[in-house]
Residue frames as a rotation matrix with the C-alpha (Angstrom) as fourth column:
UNK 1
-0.777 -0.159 -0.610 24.75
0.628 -0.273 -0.729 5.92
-0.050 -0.949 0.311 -14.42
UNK 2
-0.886 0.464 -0.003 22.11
-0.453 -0.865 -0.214 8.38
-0.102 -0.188 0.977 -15.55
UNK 3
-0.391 0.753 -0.529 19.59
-0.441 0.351 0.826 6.00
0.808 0.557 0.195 -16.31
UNK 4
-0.585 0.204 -0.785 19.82
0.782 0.397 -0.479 4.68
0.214 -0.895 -0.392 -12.73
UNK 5
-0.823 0.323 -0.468 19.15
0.098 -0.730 -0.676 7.94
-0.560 -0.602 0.569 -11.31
UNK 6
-0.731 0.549 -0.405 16.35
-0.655 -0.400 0.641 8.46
0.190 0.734 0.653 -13.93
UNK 7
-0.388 0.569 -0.725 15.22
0.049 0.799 0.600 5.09
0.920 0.197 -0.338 -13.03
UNK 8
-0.792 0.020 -0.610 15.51
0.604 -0.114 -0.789 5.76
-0.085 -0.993 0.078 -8.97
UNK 9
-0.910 0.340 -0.237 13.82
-0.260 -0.914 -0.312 9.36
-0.323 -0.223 0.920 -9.55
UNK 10
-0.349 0.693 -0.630 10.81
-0.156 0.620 0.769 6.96
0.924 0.367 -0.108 -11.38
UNK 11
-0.510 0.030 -0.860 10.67
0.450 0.861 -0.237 4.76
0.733 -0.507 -0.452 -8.78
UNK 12
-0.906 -0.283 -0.314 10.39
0.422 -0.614 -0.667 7.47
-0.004 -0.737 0.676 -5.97
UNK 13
-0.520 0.839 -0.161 7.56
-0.852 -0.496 0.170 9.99
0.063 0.225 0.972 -7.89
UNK 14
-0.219 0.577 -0.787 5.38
-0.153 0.776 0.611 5.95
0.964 0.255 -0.082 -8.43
UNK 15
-0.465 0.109 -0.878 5.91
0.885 0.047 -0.463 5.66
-0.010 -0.993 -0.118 -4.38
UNK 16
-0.937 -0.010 -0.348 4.66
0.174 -0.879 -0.444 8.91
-0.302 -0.477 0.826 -3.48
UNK 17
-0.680 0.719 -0.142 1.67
-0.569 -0.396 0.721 8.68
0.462 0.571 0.679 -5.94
UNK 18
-0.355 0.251 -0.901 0.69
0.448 0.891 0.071 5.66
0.821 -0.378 -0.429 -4.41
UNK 19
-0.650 -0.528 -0.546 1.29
0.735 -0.255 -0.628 7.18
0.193 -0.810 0.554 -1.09
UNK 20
-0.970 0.242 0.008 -1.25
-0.240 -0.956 -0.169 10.08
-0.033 -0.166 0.986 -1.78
UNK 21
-0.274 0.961 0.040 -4.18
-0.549 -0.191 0.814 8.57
0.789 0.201 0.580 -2.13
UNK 22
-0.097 0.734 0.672 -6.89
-0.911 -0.337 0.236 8.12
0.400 -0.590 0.702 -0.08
UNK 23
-0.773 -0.473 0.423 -6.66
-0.549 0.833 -0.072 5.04
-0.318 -0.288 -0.903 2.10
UNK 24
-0.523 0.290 0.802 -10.08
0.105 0.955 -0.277 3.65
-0.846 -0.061 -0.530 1.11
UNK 25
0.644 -0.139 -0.753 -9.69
-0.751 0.075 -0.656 4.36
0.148 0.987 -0.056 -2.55
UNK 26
-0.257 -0.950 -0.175 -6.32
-0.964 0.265 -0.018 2.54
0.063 0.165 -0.984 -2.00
UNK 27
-0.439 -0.020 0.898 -8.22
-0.654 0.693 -0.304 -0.61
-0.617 -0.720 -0.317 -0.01
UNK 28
0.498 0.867 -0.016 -10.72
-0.353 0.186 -0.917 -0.84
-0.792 0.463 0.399 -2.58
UNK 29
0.408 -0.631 -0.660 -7.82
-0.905 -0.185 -0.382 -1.46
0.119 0.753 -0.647 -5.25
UNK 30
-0.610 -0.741 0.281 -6.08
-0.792 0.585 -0.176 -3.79
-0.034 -0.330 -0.944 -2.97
UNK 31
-0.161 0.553 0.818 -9.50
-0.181 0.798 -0.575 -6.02
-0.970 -0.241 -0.028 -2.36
UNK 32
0.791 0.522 -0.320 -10.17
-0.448 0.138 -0.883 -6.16
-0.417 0.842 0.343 -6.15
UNK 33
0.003 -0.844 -0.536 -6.79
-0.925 0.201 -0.321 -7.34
0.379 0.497 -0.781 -6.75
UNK 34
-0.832 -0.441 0.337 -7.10
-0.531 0.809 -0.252 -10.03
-0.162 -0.389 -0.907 -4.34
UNK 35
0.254 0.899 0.357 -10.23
-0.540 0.439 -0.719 -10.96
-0.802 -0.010 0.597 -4.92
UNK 36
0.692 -0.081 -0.717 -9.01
-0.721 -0.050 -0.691 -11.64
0.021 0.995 -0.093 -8.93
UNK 37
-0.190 -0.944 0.271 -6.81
-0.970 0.139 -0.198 -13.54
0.149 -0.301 -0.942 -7.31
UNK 38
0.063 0.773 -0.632 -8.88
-0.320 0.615 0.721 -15.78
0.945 0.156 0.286 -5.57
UNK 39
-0.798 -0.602 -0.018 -7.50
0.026 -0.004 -1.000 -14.86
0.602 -0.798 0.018 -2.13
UNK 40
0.339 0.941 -0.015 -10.18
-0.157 0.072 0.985 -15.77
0.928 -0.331 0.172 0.53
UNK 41
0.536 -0.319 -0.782 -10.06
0.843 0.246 0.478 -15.36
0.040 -0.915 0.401 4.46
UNK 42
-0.143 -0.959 0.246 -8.55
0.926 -0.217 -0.308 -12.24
0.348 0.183 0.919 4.84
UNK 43
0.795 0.516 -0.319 -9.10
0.597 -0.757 0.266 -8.75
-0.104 -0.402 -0.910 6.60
UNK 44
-0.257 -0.766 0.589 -7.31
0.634 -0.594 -0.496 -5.57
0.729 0.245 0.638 5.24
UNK 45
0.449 0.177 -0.876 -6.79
0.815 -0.484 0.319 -2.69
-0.367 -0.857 -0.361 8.32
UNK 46
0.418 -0.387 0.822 -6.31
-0.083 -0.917 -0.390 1.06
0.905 0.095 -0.415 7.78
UNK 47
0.649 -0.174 -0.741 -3.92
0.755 0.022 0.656 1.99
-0.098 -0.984 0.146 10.93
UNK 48
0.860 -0.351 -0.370 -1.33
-0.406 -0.911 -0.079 5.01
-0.309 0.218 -0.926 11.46
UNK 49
0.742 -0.323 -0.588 1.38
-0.392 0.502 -0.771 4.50
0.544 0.802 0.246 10.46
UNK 50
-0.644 -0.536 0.546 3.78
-0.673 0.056 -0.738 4.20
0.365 -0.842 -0.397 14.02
UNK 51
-0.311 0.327 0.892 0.81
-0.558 0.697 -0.450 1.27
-0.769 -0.638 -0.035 15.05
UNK 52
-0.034 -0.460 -0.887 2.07
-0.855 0.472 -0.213 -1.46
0.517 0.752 -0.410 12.65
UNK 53
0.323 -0.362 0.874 3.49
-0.780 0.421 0.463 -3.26
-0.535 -0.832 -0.147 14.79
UNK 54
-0.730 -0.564 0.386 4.40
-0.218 0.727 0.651 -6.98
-0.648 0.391 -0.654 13.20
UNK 55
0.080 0.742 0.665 1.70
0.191 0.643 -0.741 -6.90
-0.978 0.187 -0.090 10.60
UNK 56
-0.196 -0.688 0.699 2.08
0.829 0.264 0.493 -7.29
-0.524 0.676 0.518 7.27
UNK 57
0.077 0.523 -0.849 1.87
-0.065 -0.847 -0.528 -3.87
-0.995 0.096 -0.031 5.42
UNK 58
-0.122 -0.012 0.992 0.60
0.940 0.320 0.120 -3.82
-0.319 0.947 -0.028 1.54
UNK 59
0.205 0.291 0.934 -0.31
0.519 -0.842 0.148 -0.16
0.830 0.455 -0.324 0.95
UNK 60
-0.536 -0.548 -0.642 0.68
0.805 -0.560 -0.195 3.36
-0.253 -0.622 0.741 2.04
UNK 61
-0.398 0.387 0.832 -1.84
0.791 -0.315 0.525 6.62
0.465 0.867 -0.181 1.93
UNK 62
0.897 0.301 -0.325 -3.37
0.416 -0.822 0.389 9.70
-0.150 -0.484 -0.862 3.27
UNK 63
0.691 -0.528 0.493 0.18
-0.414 -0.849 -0.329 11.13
0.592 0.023 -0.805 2.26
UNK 64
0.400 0.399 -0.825 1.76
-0.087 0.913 0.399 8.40
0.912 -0.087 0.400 4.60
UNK 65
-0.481 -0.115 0.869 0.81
-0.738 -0.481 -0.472 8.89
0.473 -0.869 0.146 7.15
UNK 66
0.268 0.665 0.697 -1.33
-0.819 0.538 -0.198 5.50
-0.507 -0.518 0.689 7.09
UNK 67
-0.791 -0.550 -0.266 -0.56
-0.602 0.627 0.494 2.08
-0.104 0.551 -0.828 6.12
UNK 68
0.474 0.670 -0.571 -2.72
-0.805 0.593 0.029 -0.86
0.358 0.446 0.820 4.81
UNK 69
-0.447 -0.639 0.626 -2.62
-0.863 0.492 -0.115 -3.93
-0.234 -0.592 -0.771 6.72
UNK 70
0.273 0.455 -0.847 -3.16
-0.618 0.758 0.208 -7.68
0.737 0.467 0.489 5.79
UNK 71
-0.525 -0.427 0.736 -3.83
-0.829 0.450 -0.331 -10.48
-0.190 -0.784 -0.590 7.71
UNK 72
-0.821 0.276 -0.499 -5.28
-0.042 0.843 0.536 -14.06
0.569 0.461 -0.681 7.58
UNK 73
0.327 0.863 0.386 -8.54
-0.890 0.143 0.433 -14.78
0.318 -0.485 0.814 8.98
């Protein structure tokens, strides 16, 4: 039981770091990952967070208050 919570209270502080940074520090992360990938066709959006809407979100930042969106071309 304490290791959950140890593991939860992990989990939580790793979100939040994430969460703080800058959204196009964050994007720049996200395109180098896909790129390594070999994902092609694609367009990542900063947006606030409340204008989602049905797109897919990969990243959270500015403190989130913004999300990272992904979409096909």
């Amino acid at each position: 039981m304490k290791n959950t919570a140890l593991f939860f209270a992990l989990l939580v502080c790793v979100g939040q770091a994430y969460a703080a940074k800058p959204c196009e520090e964050l994007k720049s992360e996200i395109v180098t990952k896909l790129d390594a990938k070999g994902v092609k066709g694609y367009t990542l959006e900063i947006v606030a967070k409340d204008s989602v809407g049905d797109a897919k979100v990969v990243g959270s930042c500015d403190g989130g208050t913004k999300k990272i969106t992904y979409a096909k071309k």
